[in-house]
OpenMM code with the backbone's topology and positions (N, CA, C; nanometers):
from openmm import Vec3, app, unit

residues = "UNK UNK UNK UNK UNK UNK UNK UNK UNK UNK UNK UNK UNK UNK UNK UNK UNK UNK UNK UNK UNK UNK UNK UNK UNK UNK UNK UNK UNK UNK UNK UNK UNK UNK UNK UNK UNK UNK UNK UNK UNK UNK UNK UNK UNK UNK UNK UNK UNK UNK UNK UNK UNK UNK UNK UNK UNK UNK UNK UNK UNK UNK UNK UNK UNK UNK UNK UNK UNK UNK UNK UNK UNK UNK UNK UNK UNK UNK UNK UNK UNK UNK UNK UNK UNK UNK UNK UNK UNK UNK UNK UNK UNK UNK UNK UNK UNK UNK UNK UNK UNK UNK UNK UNK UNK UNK UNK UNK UNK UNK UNK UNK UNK UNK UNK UNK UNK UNK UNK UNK UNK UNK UNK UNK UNK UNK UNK UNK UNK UNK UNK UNK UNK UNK UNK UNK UNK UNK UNK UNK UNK UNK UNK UNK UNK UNK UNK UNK UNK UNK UNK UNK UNK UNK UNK UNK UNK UNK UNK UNK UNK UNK UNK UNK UNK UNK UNK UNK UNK UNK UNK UNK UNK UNK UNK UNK UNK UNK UNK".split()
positions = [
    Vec3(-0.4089, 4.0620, -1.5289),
    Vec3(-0.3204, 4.0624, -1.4129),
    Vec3(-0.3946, 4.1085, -1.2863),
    Vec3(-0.4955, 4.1676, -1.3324),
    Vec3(-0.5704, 4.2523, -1.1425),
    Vec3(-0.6286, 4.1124, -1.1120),
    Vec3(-0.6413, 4.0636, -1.2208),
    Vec3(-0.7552, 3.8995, -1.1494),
    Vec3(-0.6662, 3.8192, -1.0338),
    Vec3(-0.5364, 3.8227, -1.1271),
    Vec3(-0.4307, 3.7270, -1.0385),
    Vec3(-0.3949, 3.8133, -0.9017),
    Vec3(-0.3969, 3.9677, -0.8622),
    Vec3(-0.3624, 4.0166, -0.7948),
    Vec3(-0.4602, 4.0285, -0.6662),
    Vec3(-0.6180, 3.9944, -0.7371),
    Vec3(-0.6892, 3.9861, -0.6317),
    Vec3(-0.6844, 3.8255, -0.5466),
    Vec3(-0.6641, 3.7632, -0.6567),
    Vec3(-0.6483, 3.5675, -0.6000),
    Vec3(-0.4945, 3.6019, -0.4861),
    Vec3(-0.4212, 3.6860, -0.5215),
    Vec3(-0.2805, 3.6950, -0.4209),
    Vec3(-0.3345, 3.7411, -0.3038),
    Vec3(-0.4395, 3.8843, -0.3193),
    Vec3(-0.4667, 3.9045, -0.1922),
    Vec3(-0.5743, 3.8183, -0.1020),
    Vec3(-0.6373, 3.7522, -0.1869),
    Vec3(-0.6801, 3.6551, -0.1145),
    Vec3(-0.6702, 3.5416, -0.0924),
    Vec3(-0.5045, 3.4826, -0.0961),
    Vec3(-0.4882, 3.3994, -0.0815),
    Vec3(-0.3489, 3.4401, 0.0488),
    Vec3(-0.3281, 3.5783, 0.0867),
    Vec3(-0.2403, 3.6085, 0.1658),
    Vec3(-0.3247, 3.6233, 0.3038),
    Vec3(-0.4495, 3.6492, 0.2493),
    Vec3(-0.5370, 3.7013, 0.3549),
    Vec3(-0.5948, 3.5660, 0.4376),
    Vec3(-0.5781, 3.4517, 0.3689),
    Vec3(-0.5775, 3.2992, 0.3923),
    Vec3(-0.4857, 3.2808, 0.4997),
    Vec3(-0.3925, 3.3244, 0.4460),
    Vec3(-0.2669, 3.2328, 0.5568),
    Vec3(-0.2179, 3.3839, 0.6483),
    Vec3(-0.2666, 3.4630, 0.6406),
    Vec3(-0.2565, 3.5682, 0.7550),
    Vec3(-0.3551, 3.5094, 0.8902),
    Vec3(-0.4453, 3.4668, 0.8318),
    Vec3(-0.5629, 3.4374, 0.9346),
    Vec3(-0.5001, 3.2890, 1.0117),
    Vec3(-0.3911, 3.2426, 0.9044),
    Vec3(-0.3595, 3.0746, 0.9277),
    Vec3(-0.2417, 3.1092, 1.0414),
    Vec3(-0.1713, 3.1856, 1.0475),
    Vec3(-0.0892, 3.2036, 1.1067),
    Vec3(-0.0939, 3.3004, 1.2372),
    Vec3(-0.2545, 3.3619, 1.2720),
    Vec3(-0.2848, 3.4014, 1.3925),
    Vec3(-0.3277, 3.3037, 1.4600),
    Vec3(-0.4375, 3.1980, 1.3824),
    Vec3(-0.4159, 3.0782, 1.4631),
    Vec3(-0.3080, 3.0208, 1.5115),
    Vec3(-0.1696, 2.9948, 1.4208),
    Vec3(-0.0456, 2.9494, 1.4600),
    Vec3(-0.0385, 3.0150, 1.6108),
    Vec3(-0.0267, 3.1678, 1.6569),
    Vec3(-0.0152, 3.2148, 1.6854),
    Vec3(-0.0262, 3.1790, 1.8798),
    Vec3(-0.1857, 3.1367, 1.8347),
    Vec3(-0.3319, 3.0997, 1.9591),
    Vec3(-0.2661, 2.9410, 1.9804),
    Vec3(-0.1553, 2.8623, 1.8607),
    Vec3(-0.1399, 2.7163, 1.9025),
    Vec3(-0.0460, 2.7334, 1.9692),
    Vec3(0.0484, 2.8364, 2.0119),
    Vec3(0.1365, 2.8304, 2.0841),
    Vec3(0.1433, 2.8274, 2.2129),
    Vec3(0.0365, 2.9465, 2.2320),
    Vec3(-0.0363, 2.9588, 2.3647),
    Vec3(-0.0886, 2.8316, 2.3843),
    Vec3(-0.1769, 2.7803, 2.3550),
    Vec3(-0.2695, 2.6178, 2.3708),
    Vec3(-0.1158, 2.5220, 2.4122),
    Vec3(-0.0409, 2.5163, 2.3332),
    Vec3(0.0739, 2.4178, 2.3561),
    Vec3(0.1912, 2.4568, 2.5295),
    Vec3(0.1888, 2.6186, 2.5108),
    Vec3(0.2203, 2.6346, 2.6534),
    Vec3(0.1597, 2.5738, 2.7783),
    Vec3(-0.0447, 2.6513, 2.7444),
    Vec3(-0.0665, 2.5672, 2.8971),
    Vec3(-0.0686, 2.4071, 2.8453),
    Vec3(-0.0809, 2.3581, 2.7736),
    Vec3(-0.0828, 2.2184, 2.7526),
    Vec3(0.0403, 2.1705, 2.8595),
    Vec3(0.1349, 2.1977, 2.7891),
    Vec3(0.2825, 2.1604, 2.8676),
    Vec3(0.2696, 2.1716, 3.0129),
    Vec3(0.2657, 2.3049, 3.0645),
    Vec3(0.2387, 2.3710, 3.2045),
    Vec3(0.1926, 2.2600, 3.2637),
    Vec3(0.0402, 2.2485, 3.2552),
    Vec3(-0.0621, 2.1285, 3.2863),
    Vec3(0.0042, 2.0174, 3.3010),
    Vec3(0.0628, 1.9420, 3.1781),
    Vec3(0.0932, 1.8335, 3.1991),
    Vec3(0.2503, 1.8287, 3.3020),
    Vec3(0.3180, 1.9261, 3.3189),
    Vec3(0.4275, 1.9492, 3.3847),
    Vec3(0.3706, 1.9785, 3.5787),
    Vec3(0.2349, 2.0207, 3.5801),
    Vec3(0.1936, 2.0687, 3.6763),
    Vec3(0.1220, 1.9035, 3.7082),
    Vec3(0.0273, 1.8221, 3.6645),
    Vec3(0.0026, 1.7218, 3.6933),
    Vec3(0.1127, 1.6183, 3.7281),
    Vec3(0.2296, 1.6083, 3.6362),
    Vec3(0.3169, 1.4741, 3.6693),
    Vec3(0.3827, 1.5089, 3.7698),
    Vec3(0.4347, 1.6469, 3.8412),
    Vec3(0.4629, 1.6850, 3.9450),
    Vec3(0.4273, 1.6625, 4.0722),
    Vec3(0.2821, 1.7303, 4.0773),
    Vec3(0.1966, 1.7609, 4.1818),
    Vec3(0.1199, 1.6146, 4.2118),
    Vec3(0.0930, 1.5409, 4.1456),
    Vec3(-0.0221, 1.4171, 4.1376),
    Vec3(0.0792, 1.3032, 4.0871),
    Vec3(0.1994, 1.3048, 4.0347),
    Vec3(0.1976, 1.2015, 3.9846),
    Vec3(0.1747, 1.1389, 3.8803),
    Vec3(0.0849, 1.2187, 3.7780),
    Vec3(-0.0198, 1.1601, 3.6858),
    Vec3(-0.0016, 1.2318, 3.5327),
    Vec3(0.0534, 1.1372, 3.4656),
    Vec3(0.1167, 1.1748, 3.3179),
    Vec3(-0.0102, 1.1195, 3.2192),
    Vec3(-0.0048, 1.1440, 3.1142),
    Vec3(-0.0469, 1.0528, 2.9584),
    Vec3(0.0032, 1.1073, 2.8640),
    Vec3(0.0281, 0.9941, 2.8143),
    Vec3(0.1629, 0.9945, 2.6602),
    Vec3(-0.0001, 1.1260, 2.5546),
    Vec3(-0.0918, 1.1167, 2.6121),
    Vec3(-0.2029, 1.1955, 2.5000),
    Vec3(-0.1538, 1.3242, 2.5262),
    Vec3(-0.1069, 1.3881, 2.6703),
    Vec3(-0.0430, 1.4993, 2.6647),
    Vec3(0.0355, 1.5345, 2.5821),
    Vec3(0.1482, 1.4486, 2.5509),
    Vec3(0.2669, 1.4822, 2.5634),
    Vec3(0.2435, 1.4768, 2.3592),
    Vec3(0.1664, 1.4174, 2.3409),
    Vec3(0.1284, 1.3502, 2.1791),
    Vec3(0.0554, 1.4835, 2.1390),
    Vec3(-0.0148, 1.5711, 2.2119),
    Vec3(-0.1071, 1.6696, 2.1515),
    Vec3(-0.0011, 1.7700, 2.1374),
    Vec3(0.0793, 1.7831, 2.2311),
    Vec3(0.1902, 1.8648, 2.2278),
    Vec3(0.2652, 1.9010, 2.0869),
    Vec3(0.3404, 1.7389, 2.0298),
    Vec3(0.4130, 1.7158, 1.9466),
    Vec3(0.3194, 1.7468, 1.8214),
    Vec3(0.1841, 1.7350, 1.8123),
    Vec3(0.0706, 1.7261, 1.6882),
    Vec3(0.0817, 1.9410, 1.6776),
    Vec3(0.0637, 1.9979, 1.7810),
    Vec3(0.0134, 2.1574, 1.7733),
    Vec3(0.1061, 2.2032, 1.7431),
    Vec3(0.2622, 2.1668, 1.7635),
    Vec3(0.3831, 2.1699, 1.7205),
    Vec3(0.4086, 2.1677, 1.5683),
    Vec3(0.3713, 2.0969, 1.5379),
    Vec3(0.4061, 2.0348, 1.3662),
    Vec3(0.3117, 2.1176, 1.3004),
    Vec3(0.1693, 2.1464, 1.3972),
    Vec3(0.0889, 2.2360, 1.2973),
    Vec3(0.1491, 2.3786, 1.3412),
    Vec3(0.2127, 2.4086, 1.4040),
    Vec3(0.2561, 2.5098, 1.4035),
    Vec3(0.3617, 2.5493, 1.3164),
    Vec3(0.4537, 2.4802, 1.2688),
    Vec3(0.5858, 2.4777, 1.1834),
    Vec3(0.4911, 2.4246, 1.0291),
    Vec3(0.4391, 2.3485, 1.0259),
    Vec3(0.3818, 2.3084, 0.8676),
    Vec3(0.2640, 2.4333, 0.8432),
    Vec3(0.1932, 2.4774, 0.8945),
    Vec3(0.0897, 2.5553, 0.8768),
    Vec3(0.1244, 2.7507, 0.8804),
    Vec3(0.2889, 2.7503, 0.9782),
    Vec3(0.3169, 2.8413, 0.9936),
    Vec3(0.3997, 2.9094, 0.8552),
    Vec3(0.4280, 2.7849, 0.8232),
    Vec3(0.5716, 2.8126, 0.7073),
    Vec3(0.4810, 2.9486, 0.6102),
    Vec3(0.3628, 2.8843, 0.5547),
    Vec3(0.3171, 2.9550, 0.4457),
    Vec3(0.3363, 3.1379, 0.5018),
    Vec3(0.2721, 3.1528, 0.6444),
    Vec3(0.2478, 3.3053, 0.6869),
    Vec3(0.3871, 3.3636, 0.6628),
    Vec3(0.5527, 3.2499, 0.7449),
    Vec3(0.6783, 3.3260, 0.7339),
    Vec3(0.6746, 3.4018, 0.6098),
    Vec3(0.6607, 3.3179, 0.5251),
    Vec3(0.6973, 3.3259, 0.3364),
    Vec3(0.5974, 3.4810, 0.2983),
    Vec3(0.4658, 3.4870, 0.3561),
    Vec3(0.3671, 3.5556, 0.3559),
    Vec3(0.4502, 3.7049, 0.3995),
    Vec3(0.5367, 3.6881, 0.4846),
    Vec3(0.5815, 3.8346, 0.5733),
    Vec3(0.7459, 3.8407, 0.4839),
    Vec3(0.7552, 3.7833, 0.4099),
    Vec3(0.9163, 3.7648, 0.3703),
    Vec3(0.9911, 3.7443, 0.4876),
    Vec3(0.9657, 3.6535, 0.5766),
    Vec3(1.0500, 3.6135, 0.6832),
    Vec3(1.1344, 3.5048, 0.6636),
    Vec3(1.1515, 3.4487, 0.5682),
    Vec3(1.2060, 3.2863, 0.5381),
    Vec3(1.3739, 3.2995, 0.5479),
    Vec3(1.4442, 3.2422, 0.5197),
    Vec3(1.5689, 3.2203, 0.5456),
    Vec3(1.6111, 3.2480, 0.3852),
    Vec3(1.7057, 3.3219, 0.3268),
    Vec3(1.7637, 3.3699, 0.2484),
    Vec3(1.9347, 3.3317, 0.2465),
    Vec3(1.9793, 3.2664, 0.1270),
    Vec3(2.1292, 3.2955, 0.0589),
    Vec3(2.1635, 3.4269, 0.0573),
    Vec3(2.2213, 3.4749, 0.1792),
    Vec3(2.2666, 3.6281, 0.1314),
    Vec3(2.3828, 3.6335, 0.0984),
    Vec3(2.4116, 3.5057, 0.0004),
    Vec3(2.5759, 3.5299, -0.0529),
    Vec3(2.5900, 3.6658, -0.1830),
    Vec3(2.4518, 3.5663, -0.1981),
    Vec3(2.4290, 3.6610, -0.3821),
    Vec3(2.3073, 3.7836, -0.3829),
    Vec3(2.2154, 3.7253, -0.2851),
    Vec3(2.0701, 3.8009, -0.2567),
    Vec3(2.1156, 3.9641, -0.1991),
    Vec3(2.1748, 3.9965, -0.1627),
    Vec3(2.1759, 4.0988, -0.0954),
    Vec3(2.2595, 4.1984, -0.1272),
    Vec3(2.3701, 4.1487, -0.2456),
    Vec3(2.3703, 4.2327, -0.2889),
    Vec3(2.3689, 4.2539, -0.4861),
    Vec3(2.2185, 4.2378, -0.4789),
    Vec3(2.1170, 4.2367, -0.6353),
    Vec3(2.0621, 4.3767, -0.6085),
    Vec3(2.0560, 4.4125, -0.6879),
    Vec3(1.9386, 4.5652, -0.7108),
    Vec3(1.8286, 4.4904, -0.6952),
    Vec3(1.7332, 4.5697, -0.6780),
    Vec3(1.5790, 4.5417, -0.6533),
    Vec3(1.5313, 4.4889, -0.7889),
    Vec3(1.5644, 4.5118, -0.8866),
    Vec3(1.4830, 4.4624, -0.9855),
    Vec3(1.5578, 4.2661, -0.9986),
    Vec3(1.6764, 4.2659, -0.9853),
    Vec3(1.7263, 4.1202, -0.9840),
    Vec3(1.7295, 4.0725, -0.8650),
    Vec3(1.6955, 4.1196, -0.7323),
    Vec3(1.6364, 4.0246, -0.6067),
    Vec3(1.4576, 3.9943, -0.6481),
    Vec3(1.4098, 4.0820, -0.7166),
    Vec3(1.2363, 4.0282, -0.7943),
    Vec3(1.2601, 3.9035, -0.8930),
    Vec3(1.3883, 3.9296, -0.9860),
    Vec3(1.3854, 3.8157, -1.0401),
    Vec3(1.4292, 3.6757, -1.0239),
    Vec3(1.5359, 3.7078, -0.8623),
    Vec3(1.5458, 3.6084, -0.8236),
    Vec3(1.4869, 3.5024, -0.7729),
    Vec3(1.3841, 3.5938, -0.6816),
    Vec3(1.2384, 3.5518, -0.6690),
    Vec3(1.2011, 3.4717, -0.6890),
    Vec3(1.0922, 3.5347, -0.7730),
    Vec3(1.0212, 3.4928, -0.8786),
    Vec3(1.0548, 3.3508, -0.9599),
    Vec3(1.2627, 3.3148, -1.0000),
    Vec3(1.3146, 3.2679, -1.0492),
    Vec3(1.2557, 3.1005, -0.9610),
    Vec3(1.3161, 3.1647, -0.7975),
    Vec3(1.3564, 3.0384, -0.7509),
    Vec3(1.1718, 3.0181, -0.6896),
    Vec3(1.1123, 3.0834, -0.6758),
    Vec3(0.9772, 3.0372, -0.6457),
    Vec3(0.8931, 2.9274, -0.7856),
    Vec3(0.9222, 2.9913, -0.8925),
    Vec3(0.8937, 2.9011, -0.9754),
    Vec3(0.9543, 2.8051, -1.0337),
    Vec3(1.0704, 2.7713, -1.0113),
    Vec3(1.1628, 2.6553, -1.0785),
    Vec3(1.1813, 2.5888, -0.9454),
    Vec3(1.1966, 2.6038, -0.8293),
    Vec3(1.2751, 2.5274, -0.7274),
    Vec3(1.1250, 2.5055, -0.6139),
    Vec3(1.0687, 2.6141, -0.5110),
    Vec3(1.0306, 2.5960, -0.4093),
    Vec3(0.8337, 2.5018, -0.4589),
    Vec3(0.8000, 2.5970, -0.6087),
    Vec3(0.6683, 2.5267, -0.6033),
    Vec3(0.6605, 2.3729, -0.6644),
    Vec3(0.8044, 2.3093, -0.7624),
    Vec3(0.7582, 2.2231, -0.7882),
    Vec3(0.8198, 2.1070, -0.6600),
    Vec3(0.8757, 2.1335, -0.5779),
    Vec3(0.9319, 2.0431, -0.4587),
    Vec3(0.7571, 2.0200, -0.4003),
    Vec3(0.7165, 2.1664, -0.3525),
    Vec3(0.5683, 2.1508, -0.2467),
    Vec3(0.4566, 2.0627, -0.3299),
    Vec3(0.4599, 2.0930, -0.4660),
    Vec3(0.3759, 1.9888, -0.5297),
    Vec3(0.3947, 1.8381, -0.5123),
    Vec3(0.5588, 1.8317, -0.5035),
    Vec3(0.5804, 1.6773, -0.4853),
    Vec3(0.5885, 1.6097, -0.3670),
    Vec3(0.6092, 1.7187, -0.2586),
    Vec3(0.5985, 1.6830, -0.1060),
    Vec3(0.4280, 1.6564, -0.0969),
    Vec3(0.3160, 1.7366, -0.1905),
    Vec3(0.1814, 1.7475, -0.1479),
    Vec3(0.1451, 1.6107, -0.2374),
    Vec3(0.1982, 1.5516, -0.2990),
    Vec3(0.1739, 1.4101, -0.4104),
    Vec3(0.2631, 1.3179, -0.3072),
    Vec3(0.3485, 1.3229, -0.2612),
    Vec3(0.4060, 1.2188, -0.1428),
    Vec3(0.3441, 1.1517, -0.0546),
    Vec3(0.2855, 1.3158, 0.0343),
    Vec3(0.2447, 1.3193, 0.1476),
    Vec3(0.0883, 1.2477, 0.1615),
    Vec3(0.0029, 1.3489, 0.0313),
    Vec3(-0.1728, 1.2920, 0.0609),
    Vec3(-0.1536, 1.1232, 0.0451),
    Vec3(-0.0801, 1.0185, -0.0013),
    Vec3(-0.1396, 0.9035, 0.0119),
    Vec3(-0.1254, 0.8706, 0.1617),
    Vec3(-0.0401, 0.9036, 0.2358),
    Vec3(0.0228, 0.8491, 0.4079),
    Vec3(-0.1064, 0.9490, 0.4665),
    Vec3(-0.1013, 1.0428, 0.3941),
    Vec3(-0.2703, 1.0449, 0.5046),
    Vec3(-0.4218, 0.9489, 0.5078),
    Vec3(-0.4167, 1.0015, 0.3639),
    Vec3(-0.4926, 0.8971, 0.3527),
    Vec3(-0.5255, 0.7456, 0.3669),
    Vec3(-0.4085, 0.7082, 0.3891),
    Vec3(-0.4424, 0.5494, 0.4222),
    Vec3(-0.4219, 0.5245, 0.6225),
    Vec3(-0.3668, 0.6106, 0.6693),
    Vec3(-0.3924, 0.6721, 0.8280),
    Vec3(-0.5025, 0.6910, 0.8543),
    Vec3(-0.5945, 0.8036, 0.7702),
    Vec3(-0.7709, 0.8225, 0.7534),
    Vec3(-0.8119, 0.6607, 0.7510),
    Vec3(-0.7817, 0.6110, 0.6601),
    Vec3(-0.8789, 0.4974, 0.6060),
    Vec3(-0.8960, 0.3771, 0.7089),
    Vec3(-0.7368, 0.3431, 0.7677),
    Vec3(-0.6914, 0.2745, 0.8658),
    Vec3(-0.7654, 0.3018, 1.0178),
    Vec3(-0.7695, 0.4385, 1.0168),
    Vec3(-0.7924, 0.4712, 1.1666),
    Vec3(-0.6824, 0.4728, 1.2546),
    Vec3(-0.5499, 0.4433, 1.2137),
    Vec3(-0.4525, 0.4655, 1.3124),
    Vec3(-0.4007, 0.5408, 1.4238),
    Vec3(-0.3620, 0.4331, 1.5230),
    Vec3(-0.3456, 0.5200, 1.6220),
    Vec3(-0.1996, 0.4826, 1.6280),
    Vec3(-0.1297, 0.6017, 1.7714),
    Vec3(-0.0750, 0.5589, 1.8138),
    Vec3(-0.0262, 0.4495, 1.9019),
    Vec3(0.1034, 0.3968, 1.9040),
    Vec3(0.1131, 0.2495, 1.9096),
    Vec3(0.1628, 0.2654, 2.1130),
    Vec3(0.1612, 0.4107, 2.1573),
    Vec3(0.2065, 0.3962, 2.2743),
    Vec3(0.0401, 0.4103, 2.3613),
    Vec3(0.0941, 0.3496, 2.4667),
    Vec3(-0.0388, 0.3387, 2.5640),
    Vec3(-0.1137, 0.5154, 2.5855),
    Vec3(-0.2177, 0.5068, 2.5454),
    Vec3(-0.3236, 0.6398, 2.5846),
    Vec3(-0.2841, 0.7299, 2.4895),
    Vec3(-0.2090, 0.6386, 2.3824),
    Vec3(-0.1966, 0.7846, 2.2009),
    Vec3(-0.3169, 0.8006, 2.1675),
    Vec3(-0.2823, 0.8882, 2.0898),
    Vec3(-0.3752, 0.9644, 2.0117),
    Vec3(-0.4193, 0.9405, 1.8790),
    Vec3(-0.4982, 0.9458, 1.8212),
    Vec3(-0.5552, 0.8744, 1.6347),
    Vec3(-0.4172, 0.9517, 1.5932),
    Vec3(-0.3251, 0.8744, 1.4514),
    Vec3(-0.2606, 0.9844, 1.4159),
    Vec3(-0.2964, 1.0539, 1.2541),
    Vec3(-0.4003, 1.0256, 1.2147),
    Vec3(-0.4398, 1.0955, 1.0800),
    Vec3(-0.4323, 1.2433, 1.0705),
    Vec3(-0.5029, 1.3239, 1.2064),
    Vec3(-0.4371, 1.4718, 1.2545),
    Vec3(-0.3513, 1.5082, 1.2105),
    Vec3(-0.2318, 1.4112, 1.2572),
    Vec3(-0.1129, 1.4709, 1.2495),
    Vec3(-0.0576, 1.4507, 1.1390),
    Vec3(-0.0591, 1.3527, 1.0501),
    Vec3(-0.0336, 1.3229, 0.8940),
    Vec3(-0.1479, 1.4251, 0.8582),
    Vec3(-0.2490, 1.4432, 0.8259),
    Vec3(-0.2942, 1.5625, 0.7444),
    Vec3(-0.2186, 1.6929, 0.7371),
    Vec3(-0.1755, 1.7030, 0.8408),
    Vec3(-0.0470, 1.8477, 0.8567),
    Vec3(0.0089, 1.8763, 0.7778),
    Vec3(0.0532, 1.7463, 0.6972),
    Vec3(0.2079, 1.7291, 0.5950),
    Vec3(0.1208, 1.7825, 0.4791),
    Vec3(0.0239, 1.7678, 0.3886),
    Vec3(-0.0235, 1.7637, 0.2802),
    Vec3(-0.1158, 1.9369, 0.2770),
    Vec3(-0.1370, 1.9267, 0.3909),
    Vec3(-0.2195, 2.0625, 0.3916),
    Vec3(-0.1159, 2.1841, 0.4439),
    Vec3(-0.0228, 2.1925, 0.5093),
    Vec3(0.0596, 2.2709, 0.5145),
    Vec3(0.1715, 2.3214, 0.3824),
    Vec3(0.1837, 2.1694, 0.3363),
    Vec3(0.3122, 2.2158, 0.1912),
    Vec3(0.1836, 2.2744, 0.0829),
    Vec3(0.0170, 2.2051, 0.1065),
    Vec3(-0.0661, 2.2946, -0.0068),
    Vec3(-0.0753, 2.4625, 0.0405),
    Vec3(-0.1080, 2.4687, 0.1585),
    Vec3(-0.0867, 2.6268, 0.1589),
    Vec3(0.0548, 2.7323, 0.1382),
    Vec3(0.1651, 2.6334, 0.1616),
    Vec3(0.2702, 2.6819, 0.1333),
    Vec3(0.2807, 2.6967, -0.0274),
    Vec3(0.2748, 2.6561, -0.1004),
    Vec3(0.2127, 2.6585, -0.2536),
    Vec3(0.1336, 2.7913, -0.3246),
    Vec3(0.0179, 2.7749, -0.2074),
    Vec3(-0.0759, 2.8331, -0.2219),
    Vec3(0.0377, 3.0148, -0.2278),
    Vec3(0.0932, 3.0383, -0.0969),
    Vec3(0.1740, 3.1592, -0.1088),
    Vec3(0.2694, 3.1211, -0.1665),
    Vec3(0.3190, 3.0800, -0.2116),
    Vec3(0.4540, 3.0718, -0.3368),
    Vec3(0.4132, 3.0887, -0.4443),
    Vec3(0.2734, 3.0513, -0.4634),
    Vec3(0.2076, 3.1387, -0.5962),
    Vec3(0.1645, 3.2726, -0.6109),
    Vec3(0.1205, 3.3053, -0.4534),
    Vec3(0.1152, 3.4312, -0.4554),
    Vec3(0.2218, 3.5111, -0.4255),
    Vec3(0.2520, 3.4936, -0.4081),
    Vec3(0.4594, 3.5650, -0.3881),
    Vec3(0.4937, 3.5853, -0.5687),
    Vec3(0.4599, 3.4533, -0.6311),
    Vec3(0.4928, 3.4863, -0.7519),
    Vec3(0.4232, 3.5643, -0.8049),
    Vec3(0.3058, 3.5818, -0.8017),
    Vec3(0.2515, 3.6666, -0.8972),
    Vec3(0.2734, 3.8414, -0.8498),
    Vec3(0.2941, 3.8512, -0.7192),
    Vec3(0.3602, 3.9823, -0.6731),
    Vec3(0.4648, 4.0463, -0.7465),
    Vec3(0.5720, 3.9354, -0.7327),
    Vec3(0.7035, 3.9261, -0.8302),
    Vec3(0.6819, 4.0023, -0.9596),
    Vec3(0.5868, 3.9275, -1.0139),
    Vec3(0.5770, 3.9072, -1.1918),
    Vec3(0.5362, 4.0822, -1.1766),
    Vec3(0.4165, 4.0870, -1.1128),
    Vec3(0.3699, 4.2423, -1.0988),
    Vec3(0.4467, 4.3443, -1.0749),
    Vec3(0.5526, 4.3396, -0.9752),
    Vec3(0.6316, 4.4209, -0.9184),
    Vec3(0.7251, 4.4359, -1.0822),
    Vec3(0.7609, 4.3207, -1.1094),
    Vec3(0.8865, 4.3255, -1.2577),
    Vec3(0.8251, 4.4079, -1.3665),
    Vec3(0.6269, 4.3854, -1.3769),
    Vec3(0.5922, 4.4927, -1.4981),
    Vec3(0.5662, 4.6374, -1.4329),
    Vec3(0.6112, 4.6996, -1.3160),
    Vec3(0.5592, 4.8430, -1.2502),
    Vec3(0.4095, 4.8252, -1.2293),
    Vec3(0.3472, 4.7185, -1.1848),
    Vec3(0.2086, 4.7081, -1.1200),
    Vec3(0.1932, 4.7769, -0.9784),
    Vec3(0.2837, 4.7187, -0.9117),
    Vec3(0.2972, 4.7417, -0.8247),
    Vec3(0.3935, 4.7634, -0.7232),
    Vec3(0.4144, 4.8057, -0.5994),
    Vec3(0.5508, 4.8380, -0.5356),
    Vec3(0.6191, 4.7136, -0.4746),
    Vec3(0.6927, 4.6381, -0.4452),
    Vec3(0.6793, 4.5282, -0.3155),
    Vec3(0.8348, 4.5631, -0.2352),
    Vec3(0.8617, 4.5474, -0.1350),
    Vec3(0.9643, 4.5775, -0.0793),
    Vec3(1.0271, 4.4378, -0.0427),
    Vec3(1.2082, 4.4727, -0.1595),
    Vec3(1.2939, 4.3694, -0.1847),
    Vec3(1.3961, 4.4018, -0.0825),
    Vec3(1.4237, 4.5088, 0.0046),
    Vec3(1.4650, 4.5666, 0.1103),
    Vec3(1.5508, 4.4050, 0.1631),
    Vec3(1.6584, 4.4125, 0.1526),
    Vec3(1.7450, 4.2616, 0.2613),
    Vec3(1.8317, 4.3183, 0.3680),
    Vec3(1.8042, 4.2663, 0.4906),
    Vec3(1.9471, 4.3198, 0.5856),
    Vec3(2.0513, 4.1912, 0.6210),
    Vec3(2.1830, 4.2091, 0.5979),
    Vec3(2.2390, 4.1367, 0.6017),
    Vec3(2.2567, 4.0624, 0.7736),
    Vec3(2.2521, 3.9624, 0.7829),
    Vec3(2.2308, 3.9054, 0.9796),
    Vec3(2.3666, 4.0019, 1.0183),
    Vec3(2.3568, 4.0401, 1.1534),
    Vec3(2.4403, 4.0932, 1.1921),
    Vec3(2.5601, 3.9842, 1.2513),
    Vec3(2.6819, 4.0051, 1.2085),
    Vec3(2.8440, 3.8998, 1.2646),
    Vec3(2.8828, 3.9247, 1.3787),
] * unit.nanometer
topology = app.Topology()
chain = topology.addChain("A")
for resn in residues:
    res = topology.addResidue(resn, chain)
    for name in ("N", "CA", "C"):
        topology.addAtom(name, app.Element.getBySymbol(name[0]), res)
């Protein structure tokens, strides 16, 4: 179990780093916008590549970000039943729905997704509006975001499993949204 606990921490320490980038794409996508809001203004002078890099840093921000939410226990929760479990049955709920429900969907979204990249790669496709952008970028998003999301849903699980034998502590702590 320490083997699997070191692959968790280094696979959290993965998408911690993935999600400070997220972080730096937001900023990049602000002045992006600004710029292109400050050019079509001031000059007159638009391109759909603006407005396309925009929508691409976007998607990597939401596909690439998901894994870090999950990483911080930030994700969106059923608090019909979740909240009020003792700590040892919000671990097994966990644990439950990470391994029966969320990893085998990302496997099948990541078996969906890699052929539409790949034949985008192979193709060279671009966009079909005047001054787009290649779109393989932005299809790689799909396949590499649901794999790192995976990637922490395995490590979430094995936290779980640890936390259920007294390995370790993890905080199952839920606050209900405020009405």
């Amino acid at each position: 179990m320490q083997f699997l606990l070191r692959l968790s921490r280094g696979i959290d320490a993965l998408n911690q780093r993935v999600g400070y980038l997220c972080d730096y794409l937001i900023l990049i996508v602000c002045f992006i916008s600004a710029g292109n809001a400050l050019m079509r203004y001031t000059f007159s002078y638009s391109s759909n590549a603006f407005l396309e890099i925009q929508w691409y840093l976007f998607g990597a921000v939401v596909l690439l970000g998901a894994s870090y939410t999950l990483k911080r226990n930030e994700h969106v929760r059923v608090d019909v039943l979740y909240a009020n479990l003792s700590e040892r049955g919000r671990l097994i709920v966990d644990a439950v729905g990470l391994l029966c429900f969320m990893l085998p969907v990302m496997i099948f979204l990541i078996y969906l997704s890699l052929p539409v990249f790949l034949q985008s790669y192979a193709s060279g496709e671009k966009s079909v509006n005047t001054g787009g952008l290649i779109l393989w970028p932005a299809k790689l998003l799909l396949p590499l975001g649901f794999f790192l999301l995976s990637l922490q849903g395995f490590s979430e699980f094995i936290k779980r499993c640890a936390a259920l034998m007294g390995l370790i502590e993890l905080e199952t702590k839920y606050e209900k949204p405020l009405q």
